[in-house]
LUMDRENMI-338190 format. One line per field, with one value per atom (N, C-alpha, C, CB): residue number from 0; atom name; x, y, z. Coordinates in steps of 0.1 Angstrom, whole numbers, plus 5000, padded with zeros to 4 digits. Glycine has a CB too. Layout:
k NUM;...
a CA;...
px X;...
py Y;...
pz Z;...
This chain:
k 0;0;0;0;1;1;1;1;2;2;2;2;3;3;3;3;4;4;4;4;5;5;5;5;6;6;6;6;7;7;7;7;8;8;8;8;9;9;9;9;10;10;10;10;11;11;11;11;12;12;12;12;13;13;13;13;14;14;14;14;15;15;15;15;16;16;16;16;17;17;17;17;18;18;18;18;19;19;19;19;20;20;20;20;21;21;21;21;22;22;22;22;23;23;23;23;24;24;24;24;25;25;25;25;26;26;26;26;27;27;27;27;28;28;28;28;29;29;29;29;30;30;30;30;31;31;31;31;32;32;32;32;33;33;33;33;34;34;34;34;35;35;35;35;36;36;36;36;37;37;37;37;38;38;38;38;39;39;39;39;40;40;40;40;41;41;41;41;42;42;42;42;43;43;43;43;44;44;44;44;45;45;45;45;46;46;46;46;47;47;47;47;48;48;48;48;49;49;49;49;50;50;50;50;51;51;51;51;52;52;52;52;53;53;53;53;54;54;54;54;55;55;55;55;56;56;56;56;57;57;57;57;58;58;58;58;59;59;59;59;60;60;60;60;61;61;61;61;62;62;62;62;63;63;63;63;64;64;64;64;65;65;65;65;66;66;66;66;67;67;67;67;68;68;68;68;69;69;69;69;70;70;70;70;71;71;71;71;72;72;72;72;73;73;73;73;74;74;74;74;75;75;75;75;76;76;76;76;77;77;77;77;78;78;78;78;79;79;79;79;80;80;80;80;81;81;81;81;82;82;82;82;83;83;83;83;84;84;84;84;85;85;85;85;86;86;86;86;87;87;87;87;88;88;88;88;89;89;89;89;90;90;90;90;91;91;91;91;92;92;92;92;93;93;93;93;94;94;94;94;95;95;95;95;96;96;96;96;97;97;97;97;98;98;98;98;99;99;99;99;100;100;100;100;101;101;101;101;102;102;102;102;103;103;103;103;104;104;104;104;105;105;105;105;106;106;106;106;107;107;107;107;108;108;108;108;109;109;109;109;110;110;110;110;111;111;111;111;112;112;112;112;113;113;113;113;114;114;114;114;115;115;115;115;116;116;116;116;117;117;117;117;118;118;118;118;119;119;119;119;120;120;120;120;121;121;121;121;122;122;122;122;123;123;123;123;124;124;124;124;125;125;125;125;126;126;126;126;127;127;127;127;128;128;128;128;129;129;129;129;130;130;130;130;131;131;131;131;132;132;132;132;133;133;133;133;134;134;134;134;135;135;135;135;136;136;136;136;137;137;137;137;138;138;138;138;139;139;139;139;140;140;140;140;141;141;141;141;142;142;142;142;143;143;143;143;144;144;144;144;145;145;145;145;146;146;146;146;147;147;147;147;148;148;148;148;149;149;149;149;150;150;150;150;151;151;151;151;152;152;152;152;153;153;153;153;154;154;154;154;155;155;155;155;156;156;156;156;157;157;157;157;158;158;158;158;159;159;159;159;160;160;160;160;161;161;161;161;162;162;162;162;163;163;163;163;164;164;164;164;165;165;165;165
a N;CA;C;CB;N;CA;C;CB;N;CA;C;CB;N;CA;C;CB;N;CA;C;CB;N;CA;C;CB;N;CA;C;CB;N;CA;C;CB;N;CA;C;CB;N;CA;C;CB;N;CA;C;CB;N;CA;C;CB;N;CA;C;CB;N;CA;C;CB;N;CA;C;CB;N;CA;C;CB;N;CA;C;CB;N;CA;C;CB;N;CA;C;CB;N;CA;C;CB;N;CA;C;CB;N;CA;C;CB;N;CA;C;CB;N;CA;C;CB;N;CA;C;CB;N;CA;C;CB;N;CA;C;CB;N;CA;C;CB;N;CA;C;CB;N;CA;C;CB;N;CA;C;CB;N;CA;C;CB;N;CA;C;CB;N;CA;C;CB;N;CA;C;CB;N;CA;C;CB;N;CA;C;CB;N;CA;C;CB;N;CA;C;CB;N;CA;C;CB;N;CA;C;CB;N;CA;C;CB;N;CA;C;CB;N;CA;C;CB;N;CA;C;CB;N;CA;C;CB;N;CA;C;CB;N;CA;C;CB;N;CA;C;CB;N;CA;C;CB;N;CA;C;CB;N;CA;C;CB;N;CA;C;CB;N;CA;C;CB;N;CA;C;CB;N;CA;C;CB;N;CA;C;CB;N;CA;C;CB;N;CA;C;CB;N;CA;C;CB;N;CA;C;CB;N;CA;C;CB;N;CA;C;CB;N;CA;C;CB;N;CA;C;CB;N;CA;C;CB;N;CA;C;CB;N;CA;C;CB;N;CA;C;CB;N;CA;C;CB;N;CA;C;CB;N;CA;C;CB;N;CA;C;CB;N;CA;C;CB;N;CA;C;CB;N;CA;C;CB;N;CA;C;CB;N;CA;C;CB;N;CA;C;CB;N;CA;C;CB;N;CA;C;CB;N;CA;C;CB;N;CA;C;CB;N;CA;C;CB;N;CA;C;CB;N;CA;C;CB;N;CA;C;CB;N;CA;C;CB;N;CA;C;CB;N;CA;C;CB;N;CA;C;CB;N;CA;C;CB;N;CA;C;CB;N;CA;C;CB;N;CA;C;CB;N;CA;C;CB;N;CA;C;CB;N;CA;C;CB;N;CA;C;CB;N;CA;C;CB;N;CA;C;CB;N;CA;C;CB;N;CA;C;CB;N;CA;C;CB;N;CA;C;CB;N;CA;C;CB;N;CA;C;CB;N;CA;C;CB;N;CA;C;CB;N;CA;C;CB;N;CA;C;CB;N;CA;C;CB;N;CA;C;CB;N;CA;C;CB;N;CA;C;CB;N;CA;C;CB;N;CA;C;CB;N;CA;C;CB;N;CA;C;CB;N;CA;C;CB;N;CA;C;CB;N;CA;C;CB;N;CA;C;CB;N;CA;C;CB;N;CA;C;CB;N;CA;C;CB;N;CA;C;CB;N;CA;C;CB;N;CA;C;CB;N;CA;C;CB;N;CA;C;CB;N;CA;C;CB;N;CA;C;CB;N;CA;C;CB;N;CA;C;CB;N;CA;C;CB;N;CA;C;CB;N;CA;C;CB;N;CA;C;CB;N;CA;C;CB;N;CA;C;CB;N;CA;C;CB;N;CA;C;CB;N;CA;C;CB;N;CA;C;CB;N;CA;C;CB;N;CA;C;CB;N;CA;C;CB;N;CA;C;CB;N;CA;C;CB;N;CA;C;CB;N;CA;C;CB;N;CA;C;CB;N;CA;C;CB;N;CA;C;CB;N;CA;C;CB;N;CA;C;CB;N;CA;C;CB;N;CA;C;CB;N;CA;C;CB;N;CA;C;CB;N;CA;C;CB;N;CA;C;CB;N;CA;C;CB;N;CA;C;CB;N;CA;C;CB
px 4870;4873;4888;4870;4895;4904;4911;4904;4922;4929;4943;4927;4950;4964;4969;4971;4983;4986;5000;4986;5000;5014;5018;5011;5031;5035;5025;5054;5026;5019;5026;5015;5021;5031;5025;5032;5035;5031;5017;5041;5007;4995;4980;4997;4989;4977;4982;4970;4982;4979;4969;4988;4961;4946;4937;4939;4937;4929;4929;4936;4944;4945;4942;4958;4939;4938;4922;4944;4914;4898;4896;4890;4902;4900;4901;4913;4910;4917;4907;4940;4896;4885;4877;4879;4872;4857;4865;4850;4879;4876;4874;4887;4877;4877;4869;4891;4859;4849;4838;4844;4835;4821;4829;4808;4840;4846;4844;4865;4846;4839;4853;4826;4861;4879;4888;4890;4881;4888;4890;4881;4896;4897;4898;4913;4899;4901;4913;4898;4924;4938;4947;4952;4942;4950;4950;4942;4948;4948;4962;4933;4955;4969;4987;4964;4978;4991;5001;4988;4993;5001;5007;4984;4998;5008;5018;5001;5017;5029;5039;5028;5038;5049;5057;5041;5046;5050;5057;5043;5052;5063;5077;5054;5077;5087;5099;5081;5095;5103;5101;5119;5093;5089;5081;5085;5077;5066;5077;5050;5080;5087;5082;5089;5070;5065;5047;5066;5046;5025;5025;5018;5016;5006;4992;5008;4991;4977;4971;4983;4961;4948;4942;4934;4943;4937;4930;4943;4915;4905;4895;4899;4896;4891;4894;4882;4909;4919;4916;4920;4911;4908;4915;4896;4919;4925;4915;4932;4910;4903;4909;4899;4922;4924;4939;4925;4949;4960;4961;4963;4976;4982;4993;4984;4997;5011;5019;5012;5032;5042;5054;5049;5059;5068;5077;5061;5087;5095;5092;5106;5095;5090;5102;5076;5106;5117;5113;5121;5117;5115;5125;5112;5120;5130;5141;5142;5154;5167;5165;5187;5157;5166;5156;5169;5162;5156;5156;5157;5162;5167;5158;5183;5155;5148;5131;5160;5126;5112;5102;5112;5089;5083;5068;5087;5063;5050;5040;5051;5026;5020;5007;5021;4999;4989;4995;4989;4983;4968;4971;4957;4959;4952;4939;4953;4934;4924;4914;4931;4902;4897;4883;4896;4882;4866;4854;4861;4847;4832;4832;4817;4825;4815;4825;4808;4839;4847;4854;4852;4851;4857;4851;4853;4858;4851;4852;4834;4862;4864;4878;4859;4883;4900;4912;4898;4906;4915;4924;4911;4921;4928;4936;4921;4933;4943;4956;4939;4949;4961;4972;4955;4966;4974;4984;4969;4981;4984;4998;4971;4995;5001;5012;4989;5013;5024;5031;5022;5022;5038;5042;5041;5041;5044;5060;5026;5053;5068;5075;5068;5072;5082;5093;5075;5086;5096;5102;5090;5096;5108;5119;5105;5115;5124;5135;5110;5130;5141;5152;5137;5153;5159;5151;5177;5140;5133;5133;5124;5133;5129;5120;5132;5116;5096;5086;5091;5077;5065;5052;5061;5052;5044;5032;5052;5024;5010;5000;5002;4991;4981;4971;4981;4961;4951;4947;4953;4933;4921;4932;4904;4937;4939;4933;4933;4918;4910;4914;4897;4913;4916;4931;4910;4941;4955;4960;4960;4955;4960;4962;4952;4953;4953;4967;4933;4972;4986;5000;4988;4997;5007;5010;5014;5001;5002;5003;4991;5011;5003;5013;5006;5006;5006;5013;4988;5028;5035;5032;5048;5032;5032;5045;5030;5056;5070;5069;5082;5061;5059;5051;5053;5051;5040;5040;5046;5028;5027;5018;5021;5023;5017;5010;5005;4994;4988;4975;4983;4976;4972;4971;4972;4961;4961;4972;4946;4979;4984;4983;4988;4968;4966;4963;4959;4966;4963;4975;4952;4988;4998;5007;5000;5010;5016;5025;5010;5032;5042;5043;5049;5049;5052;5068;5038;5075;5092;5092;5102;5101;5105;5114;5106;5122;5135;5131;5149;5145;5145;5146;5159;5144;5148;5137;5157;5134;5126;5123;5124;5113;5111;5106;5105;5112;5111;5110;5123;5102;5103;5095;5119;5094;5085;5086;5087;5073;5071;5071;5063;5073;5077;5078;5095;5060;5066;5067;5059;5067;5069;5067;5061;5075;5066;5055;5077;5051;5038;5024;5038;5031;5017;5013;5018;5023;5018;5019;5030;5011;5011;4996;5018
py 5170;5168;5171;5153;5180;5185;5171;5203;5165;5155;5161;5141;5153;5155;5144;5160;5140;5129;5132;5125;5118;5119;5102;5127;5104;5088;5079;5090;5065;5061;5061;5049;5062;5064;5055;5078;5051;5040;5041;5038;5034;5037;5036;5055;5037;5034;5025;5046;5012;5000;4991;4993;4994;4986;4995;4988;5011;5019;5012;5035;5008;5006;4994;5008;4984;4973;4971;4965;4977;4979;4989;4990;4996;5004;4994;5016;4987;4982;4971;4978;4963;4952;4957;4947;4968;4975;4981;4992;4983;4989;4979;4998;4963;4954;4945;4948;4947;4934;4933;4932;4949;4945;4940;4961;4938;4939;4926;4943;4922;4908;4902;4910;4910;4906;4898;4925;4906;4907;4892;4919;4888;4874;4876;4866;4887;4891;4897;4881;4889;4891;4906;4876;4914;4931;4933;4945;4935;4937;4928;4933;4916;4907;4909;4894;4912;4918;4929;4923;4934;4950;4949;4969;4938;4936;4927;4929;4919;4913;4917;4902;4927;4937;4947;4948;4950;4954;4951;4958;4940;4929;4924;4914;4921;4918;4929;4908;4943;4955;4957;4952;4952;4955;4967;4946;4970;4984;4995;4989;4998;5013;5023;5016;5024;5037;5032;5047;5039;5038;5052;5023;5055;5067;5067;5074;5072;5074;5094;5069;5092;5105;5105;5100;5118;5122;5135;5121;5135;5143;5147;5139;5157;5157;5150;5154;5148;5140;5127;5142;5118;5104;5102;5101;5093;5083;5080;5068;5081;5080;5070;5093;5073;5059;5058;5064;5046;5042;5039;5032;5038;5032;5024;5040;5016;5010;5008;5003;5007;5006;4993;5024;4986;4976;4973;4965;4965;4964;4950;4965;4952;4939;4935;4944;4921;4915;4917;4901;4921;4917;4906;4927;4902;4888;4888;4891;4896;4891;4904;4889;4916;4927;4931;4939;4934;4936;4943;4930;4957;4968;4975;4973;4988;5000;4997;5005;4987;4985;4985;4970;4991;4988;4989;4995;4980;4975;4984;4956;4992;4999;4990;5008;4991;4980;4974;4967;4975;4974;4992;4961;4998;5012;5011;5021;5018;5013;5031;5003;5027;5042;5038;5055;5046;5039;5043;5046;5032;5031;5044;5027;5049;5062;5073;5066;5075;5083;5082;5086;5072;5067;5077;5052;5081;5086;5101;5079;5106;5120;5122;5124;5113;5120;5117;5136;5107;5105;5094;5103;5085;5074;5077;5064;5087;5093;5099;5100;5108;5115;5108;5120;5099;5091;5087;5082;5081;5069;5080;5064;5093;5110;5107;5130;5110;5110;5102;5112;5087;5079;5077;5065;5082;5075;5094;5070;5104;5113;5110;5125;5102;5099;5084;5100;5077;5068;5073;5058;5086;5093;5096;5104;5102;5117;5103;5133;5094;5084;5080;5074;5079;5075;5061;5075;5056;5048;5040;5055;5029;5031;5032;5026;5025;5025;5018;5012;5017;5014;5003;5028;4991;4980;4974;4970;4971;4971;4958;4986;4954;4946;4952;4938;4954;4962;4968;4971;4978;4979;4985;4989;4984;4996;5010;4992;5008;5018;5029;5012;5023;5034;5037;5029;5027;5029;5041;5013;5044;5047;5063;5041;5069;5083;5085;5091;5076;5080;5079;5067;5074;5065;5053;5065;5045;5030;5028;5023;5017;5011;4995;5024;4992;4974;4973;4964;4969;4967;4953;4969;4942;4933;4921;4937;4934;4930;4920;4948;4925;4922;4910;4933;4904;4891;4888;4878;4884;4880;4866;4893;4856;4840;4843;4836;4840;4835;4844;4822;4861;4868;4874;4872;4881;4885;4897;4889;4901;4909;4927;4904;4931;4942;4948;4943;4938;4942;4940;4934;4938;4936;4950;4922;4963;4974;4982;4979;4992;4998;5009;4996;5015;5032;5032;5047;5037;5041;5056;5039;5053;5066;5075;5067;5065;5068;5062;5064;5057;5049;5036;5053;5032;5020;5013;5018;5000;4998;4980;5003;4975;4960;4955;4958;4940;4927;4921;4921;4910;4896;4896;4890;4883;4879;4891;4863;4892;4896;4892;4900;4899;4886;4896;4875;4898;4907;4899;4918;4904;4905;4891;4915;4885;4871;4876;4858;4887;4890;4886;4903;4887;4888;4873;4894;4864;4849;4841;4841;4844;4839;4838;4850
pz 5031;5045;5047;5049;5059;5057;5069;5057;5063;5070;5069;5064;5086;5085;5082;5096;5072;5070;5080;5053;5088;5097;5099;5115;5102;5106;5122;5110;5112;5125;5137;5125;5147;5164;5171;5173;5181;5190;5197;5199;5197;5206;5194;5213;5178;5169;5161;5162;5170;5162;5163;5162;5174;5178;5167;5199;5164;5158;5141;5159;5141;5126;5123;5120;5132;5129;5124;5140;5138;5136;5120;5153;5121;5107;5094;5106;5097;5079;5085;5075;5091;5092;5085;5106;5093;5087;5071;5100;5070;5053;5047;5044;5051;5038;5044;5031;5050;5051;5046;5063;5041;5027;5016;5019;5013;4995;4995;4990;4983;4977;4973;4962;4974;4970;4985;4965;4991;5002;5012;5009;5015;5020;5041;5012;5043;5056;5062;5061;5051;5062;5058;5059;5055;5056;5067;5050;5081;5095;5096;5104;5096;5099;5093;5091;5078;5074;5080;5063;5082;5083;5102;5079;5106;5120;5115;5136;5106;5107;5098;5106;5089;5086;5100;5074;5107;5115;5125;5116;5129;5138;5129;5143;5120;5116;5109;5109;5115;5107;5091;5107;5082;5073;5069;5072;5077;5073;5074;5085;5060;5057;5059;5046;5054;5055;5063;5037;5071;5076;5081;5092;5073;5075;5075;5066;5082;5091;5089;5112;5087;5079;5092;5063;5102;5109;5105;5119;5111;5113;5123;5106;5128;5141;5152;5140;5155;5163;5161;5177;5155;5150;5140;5146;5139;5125;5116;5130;5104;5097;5080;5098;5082;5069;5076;5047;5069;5070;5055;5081;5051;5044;5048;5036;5042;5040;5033;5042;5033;5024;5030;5022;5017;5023;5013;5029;5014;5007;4997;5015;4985;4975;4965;4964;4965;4957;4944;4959;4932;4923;4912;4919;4904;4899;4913;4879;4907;4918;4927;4911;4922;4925;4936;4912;4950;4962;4969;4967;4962;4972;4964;4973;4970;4964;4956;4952;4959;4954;4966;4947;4967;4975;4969;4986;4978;4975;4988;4977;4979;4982;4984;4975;4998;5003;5019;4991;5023;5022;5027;5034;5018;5020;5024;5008;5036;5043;5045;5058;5045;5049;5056;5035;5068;5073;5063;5090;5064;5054;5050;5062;5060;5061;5056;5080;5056;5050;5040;5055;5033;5018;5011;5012;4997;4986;4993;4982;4999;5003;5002;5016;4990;4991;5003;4993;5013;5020;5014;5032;5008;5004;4995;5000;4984;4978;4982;4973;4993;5002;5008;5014;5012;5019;5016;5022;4994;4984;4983;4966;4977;4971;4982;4975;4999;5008;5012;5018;5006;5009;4999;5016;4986;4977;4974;4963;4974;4979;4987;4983;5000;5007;5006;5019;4996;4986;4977;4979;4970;4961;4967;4955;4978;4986;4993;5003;4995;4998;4990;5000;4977;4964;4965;4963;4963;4961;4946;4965;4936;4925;4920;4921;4927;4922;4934;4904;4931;4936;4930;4937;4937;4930;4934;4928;4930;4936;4932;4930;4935;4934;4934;4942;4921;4923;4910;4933;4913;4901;4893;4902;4881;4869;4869;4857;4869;4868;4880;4868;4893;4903;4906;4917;4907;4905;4892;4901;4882;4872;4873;4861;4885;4884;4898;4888;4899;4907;4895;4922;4885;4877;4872;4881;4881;4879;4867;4883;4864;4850;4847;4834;4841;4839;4824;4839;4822;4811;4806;4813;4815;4812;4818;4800;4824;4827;4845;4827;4848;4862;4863;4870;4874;4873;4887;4863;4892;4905;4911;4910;4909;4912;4899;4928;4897;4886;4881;4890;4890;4883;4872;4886;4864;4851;4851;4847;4841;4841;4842;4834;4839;4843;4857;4836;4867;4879;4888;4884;4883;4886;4879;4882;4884;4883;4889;4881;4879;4885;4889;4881;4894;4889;4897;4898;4883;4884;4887;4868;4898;4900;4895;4909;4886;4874;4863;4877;4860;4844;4848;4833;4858;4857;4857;4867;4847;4847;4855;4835;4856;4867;4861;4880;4858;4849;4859;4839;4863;4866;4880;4867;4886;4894;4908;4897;4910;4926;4939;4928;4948;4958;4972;4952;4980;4990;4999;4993;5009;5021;5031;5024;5036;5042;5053;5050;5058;5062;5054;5063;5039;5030;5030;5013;5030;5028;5044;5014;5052;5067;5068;5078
């Protein structure tokens, strides 16, 4: 499916909201509040980067990107989530696309890295990966990962966004 990846613009935030419901309301993980989230990153200036996968002039996935404390250090980290793609168009490469453009546009920023909540298994074909150094409340440690965009590497607790805990 050939998609354009572009920044979100004013006028698709009802699209993204209905989108990111229907991507996580069959998941069995999912507790409801990604929609919520990503408006209240959004209200509160938190959303660095949101990109939106159009196809056929429709919005068909979003991603987000936000900024994440780690132990002390609070500049240059950001936390990738909620990535959203409608039902019926999952499993065609958009969610990757999406994951691929903002994740260059945290490099091309001088970014350090990039930190996530989520499968190993699917995370791992971007870079992800789970040292053990990171930690997030009382999750297991392989689902708690990183990807450096230098040498620098991230010790100690996580801690995004106060959107995520509302």
């Amino acid at each position: 499916m050939a998609v354009i990846i572009r920044p979100e613009q004013p006028g698709d935030e009802q699209i993204i909201h209905d989108l990111t419901v229907a991507a996580f309301e069959p998941m069995s993980f999912s507790d409801g509040s990604e929609a919520p989230i990503i408006a209240g990153l959004r209200n509160d200036g938190d959303l660095s980067v949101s990109l939106v996968a159009v196809s056929g002039g429709n919005i068909v996935g979003h991603v987000a990107f936000s900024p994440v404390t780690i132990g002390a250090e609070s500049h240059g980290w950001y936390g990738l989530g909620p990535v959203s793609v409608w039902p019926e168009k999952q499993r065609q490469g958009i969610g990757s696309a999406l994951i691929n453009e903002g994740l260059a546009i945290l490099r091309a920023s001088g970014a350090k890295g990039c930190v996530l909540i989520g499968d190993p298994a699917y995370y791992r074909r971007f870079g992800f990966r789970s040292d053990g150094n990171l930690s997030y409340q009382d999750l297991p440690a392989q689902y708690v990962q990183s990807l450096l965009f230098g040498s620098e590497s991230a010790t100690g607790q996580m801690k995004f966004s106060p959107a995520f805990n509302r």
